[in-house]
C-alpha positions in Angstrom: 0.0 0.0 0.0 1.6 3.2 -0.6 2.1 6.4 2.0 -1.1 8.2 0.7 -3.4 5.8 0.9 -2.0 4.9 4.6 -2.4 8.8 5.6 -5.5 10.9 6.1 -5.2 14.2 4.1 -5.4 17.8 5.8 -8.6 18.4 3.8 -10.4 17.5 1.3 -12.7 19.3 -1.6 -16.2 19.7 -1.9 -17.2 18.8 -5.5 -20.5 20.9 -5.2 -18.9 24.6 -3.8 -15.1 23.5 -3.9 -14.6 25.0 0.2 -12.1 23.1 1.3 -13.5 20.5 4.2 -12.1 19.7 7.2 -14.9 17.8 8.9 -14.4 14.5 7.4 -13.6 10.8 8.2 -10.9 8.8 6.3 -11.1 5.0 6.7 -8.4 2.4 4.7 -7.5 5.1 2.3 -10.7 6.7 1.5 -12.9 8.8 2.2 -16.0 7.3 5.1 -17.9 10.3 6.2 -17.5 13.8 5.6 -19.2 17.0 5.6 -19.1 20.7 3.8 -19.5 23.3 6.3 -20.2 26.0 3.3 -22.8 23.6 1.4 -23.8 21.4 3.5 -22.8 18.1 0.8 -22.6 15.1 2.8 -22.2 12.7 -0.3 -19.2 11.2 0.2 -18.4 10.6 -3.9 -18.7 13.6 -4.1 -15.2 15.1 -1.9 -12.1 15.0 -3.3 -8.3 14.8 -2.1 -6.3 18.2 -3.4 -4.6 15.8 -5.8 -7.5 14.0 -7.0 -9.1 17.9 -8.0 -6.0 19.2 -9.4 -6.0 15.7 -12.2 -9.7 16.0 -12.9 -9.2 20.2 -13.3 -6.1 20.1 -15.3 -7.3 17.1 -17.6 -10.4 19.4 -18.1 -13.1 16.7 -17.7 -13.9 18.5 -14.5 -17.7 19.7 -14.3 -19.8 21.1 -12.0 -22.7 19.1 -10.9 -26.3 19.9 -12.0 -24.7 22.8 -14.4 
């Protein structure tokens, strides 16, 4: 298994507002739980690690959901 998916990121990224989250719970290198405090998302597909955004931005098949 390799170092990231042992450690739990500082925060992760809400797919609906992009905030930055820092109420979240990472389990076996994944995300469990979390929650937007800007939003209020709580689906859990739908937060990101920074490096997981900055591949799916910078490859440009990044959209916004529901526009």
């Amino acid at each position: 298994m390799s170092e990231r998916n042992i450690s739990s990121p500082d925060f992760l990224l809400c797919c609906d507002c992009e905030s930055p989250c820092y109420v979240f719970e990472w389990k076996e290198g994944s995300v469990a739980e979390a929650v937007c405090e800007v939003c209020g998302n709580q689906e859990v597909e739908l937060f990101l690690t920074e490096e997981q955004y900055d591949g799916y931005a910078f490859s440009g098949a990044w959209s916004y959901r529901g526009r």
